[in-house]
C-alpha positions in Angstrom: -8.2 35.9 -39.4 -11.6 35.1 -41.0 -13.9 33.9 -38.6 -12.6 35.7 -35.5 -13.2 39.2 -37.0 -16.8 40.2 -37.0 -18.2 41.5 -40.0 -18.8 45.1 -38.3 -15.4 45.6 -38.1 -14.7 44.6 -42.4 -15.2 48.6 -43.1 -11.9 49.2 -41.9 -10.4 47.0 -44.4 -12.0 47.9 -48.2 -11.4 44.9 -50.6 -7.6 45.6 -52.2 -7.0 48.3 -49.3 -3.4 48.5 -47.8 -4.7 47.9 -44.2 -6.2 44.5 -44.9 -2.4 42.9 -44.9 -1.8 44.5 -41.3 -3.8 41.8 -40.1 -1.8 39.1 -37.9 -2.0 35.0 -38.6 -0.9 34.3 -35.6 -2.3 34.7 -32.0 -5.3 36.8 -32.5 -4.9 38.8 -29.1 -1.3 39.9 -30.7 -4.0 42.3 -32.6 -4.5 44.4 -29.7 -1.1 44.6 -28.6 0.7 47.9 -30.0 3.6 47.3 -31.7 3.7 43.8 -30.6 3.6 41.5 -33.8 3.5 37.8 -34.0 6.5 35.7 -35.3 4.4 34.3 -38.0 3.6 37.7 -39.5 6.8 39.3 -39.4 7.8 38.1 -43.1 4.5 40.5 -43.8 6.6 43.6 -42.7 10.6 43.5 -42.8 12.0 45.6 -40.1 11.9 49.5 -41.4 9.8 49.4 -44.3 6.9 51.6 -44.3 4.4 48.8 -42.9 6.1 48.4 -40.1 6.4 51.7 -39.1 2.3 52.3 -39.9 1.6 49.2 -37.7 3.7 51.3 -34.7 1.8 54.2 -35.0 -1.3 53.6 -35.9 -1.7 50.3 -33.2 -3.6 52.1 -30.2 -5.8 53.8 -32.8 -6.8 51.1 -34.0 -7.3 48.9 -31.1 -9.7 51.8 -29.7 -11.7 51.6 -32.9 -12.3 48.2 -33.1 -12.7 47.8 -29.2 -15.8 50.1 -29.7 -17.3 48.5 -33.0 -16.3 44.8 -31.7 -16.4 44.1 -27.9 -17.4 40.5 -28.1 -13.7 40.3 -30.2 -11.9 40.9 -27.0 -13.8 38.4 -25.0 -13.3 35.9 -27.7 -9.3 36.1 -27.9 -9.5 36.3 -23.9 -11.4 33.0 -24.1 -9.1 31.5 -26.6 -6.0 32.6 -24.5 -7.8 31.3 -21.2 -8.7 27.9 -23.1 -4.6 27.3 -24.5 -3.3 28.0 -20.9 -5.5 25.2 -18.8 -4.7 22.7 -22.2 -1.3 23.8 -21.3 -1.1 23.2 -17.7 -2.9 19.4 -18.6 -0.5 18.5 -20.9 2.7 19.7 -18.7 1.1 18.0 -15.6 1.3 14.3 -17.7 4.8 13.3 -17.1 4.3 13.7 -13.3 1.3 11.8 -13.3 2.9 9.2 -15.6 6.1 9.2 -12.5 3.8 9.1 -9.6 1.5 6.6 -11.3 3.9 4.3 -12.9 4.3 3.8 -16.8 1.7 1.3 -17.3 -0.5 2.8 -15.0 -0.9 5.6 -16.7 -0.8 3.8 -20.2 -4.3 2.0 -19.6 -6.1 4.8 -18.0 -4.5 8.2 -19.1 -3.8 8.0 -23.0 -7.4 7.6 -23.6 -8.6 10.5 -21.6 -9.0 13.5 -22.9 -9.4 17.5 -21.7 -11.4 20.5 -22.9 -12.2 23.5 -21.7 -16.0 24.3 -21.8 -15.1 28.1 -21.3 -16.3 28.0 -17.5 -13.5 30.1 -15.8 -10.5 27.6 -14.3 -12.7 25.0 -14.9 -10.5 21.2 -16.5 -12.9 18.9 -17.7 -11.6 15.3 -18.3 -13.6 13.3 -20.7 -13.3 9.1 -20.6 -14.7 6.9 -22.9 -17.3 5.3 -20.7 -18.7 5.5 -16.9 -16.6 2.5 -16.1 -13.5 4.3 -16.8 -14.6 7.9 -15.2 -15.5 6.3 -12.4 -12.3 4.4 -11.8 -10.0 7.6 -12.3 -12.6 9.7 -9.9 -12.0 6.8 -7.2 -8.6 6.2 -7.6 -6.9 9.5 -9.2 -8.8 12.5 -9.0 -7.4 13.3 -5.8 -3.6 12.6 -7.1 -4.5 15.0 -10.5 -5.7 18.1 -9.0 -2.6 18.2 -6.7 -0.5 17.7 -9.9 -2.6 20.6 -11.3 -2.0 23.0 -8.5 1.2 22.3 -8.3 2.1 22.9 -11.7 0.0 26.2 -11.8 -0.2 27.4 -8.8 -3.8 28.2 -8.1 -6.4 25.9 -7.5 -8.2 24.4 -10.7 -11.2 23.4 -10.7 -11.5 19.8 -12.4 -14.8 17.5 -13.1 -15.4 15.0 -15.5 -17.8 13.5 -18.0 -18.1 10.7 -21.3 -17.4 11.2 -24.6 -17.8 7.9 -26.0 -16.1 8.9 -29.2 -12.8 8.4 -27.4 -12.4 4.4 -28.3 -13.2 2.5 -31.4 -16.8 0.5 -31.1 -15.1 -3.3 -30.5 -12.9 -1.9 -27.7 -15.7 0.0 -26.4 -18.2 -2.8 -26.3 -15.9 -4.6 -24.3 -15.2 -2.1 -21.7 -19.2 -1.8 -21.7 -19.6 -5.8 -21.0 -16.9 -5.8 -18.1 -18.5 -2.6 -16.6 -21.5 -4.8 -16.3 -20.4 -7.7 -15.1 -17.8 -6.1 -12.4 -20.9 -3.7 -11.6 -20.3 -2.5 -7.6 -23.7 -1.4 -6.7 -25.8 1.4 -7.1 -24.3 4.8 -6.7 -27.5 6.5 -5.4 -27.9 4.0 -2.4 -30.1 1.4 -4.7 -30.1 -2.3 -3.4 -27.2 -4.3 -5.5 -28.9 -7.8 -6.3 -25.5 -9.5 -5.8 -25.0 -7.9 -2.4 -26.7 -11.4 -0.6 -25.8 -13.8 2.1 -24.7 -16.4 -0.4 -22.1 -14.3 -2.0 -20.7 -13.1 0.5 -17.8 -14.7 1.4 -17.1 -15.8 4.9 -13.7 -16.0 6.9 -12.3 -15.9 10.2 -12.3 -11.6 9.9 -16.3 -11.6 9.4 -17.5 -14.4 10.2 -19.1 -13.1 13.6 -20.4 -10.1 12.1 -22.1 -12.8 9.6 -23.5 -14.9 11.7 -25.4 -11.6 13.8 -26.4 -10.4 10.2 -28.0 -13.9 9.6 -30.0 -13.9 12.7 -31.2 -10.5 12.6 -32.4 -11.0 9.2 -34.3 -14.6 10.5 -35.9 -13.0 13.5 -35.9 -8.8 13.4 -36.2 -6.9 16.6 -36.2 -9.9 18.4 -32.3 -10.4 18.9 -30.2 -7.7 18.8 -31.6 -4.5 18.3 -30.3 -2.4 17.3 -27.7 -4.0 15.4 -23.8 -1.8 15.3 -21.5 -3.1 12.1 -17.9 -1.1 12.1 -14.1 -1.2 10.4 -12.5 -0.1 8.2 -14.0 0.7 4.0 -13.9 -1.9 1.6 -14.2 -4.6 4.4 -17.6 -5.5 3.3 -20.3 -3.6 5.7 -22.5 -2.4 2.7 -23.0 -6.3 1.7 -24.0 -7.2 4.9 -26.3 -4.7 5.3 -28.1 -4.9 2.0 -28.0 -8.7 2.5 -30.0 -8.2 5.6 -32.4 -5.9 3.5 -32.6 -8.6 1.1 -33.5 -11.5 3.4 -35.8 -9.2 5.4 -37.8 -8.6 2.3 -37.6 -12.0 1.2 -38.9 -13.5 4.3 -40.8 -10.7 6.0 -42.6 -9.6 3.0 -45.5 -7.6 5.1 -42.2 -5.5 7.2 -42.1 -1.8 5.9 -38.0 -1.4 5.7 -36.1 1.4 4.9 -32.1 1.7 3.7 -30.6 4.5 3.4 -27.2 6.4 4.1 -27.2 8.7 7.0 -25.7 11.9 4.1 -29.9 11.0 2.5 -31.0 10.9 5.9 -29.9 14.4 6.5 -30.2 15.9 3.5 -34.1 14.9 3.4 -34.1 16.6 6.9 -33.2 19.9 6.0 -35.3 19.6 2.6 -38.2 19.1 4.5 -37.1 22.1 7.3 -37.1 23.9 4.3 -40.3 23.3 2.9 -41.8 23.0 6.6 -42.6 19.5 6.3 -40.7 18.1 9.3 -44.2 16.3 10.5 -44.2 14.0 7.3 -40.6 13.5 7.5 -40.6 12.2 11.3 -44.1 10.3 10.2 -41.8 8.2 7.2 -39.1 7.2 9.6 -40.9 6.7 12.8 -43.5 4.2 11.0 -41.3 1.7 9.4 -40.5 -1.6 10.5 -36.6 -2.2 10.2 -34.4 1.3 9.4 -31.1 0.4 8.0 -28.4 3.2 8.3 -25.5 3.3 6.8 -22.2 5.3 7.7 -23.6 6.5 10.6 -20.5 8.5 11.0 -21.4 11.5 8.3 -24.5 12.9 11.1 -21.3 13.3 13.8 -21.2 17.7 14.5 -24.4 17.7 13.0 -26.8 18.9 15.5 -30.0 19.0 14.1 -29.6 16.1 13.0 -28.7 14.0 15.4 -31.5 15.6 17.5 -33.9 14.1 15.2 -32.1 10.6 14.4 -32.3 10.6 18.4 -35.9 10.9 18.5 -36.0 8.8 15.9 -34.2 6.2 17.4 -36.1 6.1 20.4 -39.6 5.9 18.7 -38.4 2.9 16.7 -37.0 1.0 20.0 -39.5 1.7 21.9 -42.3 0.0 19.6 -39.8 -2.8 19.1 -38.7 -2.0 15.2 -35.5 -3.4 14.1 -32.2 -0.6 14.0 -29.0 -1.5 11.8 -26.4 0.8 11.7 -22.8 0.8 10.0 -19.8 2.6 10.4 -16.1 2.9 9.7 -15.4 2.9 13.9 -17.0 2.2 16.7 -19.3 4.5 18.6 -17.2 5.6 21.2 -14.3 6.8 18.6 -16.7 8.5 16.3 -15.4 12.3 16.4 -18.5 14.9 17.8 -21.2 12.2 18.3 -23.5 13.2 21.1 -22.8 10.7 24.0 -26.8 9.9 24.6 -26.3 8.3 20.6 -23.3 6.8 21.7 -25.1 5.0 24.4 -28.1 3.5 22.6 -26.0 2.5 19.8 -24.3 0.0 22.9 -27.8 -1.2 24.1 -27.8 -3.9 21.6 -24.9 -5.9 19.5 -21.4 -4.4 18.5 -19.7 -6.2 16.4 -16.5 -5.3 13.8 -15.4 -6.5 10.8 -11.7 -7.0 10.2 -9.6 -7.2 7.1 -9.5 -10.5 5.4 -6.8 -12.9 5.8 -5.1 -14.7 2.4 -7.3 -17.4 2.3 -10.2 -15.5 2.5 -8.5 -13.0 0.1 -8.3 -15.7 -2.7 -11.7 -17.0 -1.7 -13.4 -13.7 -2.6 -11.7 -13.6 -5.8 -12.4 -16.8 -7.1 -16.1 -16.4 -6.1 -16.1 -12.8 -8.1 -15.2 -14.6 -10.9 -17.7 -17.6 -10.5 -20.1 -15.3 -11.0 -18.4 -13.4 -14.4 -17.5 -14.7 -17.5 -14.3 -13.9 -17.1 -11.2 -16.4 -16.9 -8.5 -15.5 -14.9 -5.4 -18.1 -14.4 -5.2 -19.3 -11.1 -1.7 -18.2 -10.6 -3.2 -14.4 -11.4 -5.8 -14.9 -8.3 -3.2 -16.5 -5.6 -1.0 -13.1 -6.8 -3.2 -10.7 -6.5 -4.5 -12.0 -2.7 -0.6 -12.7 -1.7 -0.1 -8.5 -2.7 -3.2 -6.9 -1.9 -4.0 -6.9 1.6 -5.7 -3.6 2.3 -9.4 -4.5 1.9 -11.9 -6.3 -0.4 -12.8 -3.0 -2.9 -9.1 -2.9 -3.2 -8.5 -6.9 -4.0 -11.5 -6.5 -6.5 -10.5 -3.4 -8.0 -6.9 -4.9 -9.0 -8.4 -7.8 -10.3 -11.1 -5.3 -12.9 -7.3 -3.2 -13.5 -5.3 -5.9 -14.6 -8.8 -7.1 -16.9 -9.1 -3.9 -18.3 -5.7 -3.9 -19.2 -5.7 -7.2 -21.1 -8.9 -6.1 -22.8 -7.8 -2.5 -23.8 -4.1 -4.3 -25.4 -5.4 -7.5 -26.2 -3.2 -9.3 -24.3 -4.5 -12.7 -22.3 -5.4 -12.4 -18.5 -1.7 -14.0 -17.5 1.0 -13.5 -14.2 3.0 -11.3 -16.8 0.1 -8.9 -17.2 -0.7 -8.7 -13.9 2.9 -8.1 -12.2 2.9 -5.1 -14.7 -0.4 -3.9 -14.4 0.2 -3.9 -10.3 3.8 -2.8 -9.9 3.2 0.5 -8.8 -0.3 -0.8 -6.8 1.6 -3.6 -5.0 4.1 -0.7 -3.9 1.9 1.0 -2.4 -0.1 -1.8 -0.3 3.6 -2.8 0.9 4.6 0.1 2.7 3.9 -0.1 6.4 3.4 3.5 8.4 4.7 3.6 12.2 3.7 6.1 14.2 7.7 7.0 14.4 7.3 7.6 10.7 4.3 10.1 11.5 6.5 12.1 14.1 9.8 12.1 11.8 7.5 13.6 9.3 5.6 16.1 10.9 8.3 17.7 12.9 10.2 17.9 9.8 7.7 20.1 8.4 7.0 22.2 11.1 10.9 22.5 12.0 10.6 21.2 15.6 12.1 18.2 17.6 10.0 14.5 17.6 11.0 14.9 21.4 8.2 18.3 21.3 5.9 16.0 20.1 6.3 14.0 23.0 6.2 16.7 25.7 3.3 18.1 27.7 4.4 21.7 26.0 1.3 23.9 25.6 3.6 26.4 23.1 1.8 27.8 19.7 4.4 26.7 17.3 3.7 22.8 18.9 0.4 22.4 19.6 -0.8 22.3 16.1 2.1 19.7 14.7 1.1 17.7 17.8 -2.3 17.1 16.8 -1.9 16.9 13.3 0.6 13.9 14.2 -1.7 12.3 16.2 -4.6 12.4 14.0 -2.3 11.3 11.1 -1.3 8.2 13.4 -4.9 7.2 14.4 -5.6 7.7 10.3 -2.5 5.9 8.7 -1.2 3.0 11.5 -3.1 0.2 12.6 -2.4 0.8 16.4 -5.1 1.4 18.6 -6.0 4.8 20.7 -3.7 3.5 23.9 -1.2 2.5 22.0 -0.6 6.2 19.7 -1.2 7.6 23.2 1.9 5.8 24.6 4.1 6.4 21.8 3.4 10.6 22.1 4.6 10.5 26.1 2.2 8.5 27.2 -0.6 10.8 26.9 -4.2 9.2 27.8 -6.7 7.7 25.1 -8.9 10.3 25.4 -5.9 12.9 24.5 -5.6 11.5 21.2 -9.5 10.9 20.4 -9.7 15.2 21.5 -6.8 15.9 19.1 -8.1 13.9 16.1 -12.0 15.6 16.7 -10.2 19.1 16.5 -8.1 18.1 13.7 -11.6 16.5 11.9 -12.8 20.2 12.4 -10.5 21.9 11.4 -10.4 20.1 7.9 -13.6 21.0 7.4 -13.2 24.7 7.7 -9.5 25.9 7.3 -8.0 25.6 4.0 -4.5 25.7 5.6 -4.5 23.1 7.5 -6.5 20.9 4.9 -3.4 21.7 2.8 -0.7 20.5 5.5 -2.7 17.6 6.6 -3.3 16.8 2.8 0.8 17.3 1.9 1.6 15.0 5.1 -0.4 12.6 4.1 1.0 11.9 0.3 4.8 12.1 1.6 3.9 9.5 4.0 2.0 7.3 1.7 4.2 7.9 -1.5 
């Protein structure tokens, strides 16, 4: 018990006294408990000698006494008590990660994290032992964990995570370090990445369009097409583009004032400076620059303040020919609560999409990653790791930095082995192909209704809701366009579906429930 007692409370037990054996080894809140003792102090006082009968009756007397001499002892055993049960609830929630995850998932990336409990209420903080691998579990797990935690406990836990770079030994460590820096993805706070240029990126028949409008904006700016409108889906490669064209701008048009940002900074600068009454020096920063280069334009959509400045903004910078680039995940007229006027200056100038790569293009990105790392990979690995991943670019070059890691962390060489196991439970994943037919089963199963409601012009409560969650789920998780998820729910019009997936979009952003049911329908259809 030393150290958890506080030396106010040693009066009540006199060196060589007969109360100083009362005290418990075991749980220290067990103290405070009346005629509760701990199994590990039970050979202290066999049942019906005199001890044990002292220790009934004289419990709540002395829990009062030392509650009123000792507070702080009740808030440290509540502490302690608080601190075993979220340890608890991370270490029981580790065989379902390790199922959902795979085993050698969750061998590279899991046994050398680590959780504590800083003492900040339901707060689980993870520790990894660098920023290369926090980063990769905040990307790729973080989601997956706190549903694992809430599940196992039944609230929701708050979770956040940091380095302790104690975690590895140094040789293992230093190696991790020099493949964080050489697979480096850009700046997280919107700096320019200095590989992000024309000549890496890596042209195919999905971009090569898009590449060839980048190009010529970047020769002559305002003077083709302005502004300039990049969409598709993440990880396609919008954000290289763009910088690109920041680079070459600079390069070449040294004396052009430009500006990239995303539209969240763009926004979040505006209400700084509403707060601090400085909206004249913010519209004088944007509306005075040469080229302004916005990316995912998408985040200002509901936003009405700002899209009433961007607007402005917009029109100041056309109107004194300055060059506009904007990116974003759709295309203007699918973007959920955008104001039409935005939606009809973003079509004055040139549209254009960017479509997922095809294998060749796939294997061409790859090999020219690792042209430019001094890592070797087999060329067997590469042509497997195109044929499986499909989804997008970050994805391709995130399985290629996995199955690295891997070989780094065990020691084992960069072969087709290695990488089959390392992407077993990825390649699963990128396989699985969602039909809207899929999406109906689904949700009707968990709202206990018939697909054939789905498909109905019904206006009832109990379908409405299921109706457009399936719809919005559709337009989210299958490749088929508006008309096409229209058809498939009855034949419902375009403009049906884009309404349902807006309303769904708000809803997500304000009603827990339905962030839950969207959230549950979307991991049963994925896993």
């Amino acid at each position: 018990m030393s150290g958890v007692i506080p030396n106010t409370a040693k009066q009540d037990w006199p060196e060589g006294s007969r109360d100083k054996p009362f005290v418990p080894r075991g749980n220290p809140r067990a103290f405070f408990m009346s005629g509760v003792i701990p199994n590990t102090a039970k050979q202290d006082w066999p049942e019906g000698s005199r001890d044990m009968k002292r220790w009934r009756e004289d419990g709540p007397e002395r829990e009062s006494r030392l509650l009123r001499r000792c507070p702080q002892l009740w808030i440290t055993c509540e502490r302690l008590t608080l601190s075993m049960n979220l340890l608890e609830v991370w270490q029981k929630v580790q065989q379902p990660i390790r199922a959902a995850i795979g085993d050698t998932s969750y061998d590279t990336w899991f046994t050398n994290l680590n959780a504590v409990d800083h003492g900040e209420g339901k707060t689980i903080t993870v520790q990894a032992p660098d920023e290369f691998f926090k980063n990769w579990i905040v990307e790729h797990y973080a989601t997956m964990i706190a549903r694992c935690l809430r599940t196992q406990s039944g609230e929701d836990l708050a979770l956040q995570f940091e380095v302790n770079t104690g975690l590895l030994n140094k040789p293992v460590q230093e190696k991790l370090n020099r493949l964080e820096q050489h697979f480096d993805s850009g700046n997280k706070n919107l700096g320019l990445n200095s590989r992000f240029v024309f000549e890496n990126f890596v042209v195919g028949p999905s971009n090569r369009f898009a590449f060839a409008a980048a190009h010529a904006v970047a020769d002559f700016p305002a003077k083709t097409y302005n502004p300039f409108f990049i969409y598709g889906p993440v990880g396609l490669g919008k954000t290289h583009l763009m910088q690109a064209i920041t680079h070459e701008i600079s390069s070449r048009h040294p004396s052009l004032k430009v500006c990239y940002l995303s539209s969240e900074k763009f926004t979040n600068e505006l209400i700084n400076a509403i707060r601090h009454r400085a909206t004249e020096a913010f519209r004088q920063k944007y509306r005075t620059i040469d080229v302004l280069l916005i990316d995912d334009i998408h985040f200002i959509a509901g936003k009405e303040s700002t899209q009433e400045e961007f607007f402005h903004t917009f029109n100041s910078l056309h109107d004194h020919c300055k060059q506009i680039i904007i990116c974003s995940d759709r295309p203007p007229k699918e973007i959920a609560n955008l104001e039409e006027r935005l939606v009809s200056r973003f079509a004055w100038g040139l549209i254009t999409d960017i479509q997922p790569p095809d294998y060749e293009t796939r294997v061409a990105i790859l090999r020219k990653k690792l042209e430019l790392e001094s890592v070797v990979v087999a060329d067997d690995v590469v042509t497997f790791i195109a044929a499986e991943i499909k989804s997008n670019i970050r994805e391709l070059e995130g399985a290629l930095i996995r199955v690295v890691a891997y070989a780094l962390l065990e020691g084992k060489p960069v072969n087709l082995q290695v990488a089959k196991n390392v992407l077993k439970d990825m390649v699963r994943e990128t396989v699985k192909t969602i039909s809207v037919e899929m999406v109906q089963k689904e949700v009707a199963a968990y709202f206990k209704i018939a697909v054939a409601d789905l498909k109905t012009k019904k206006r009832h409560k109990n379908i409405i809701l299921p109706r457009q969650a399936a719809m919005y789920l559709a337009r989210k998780l299958t490749s088929h366009s508006l008309p096409e998820i229209g058809a498939a729910f009855g034949g419902k019009d375009h403009t049906t579906i884009l309404h349902a997936c807006r309303k769904i979009e708000n809803e997500l952003n304000s009603n827990k429930e339905i962030q839950k049911i969207v959230e549950h329908l979307n991991f049963v259809l994925l896993e």
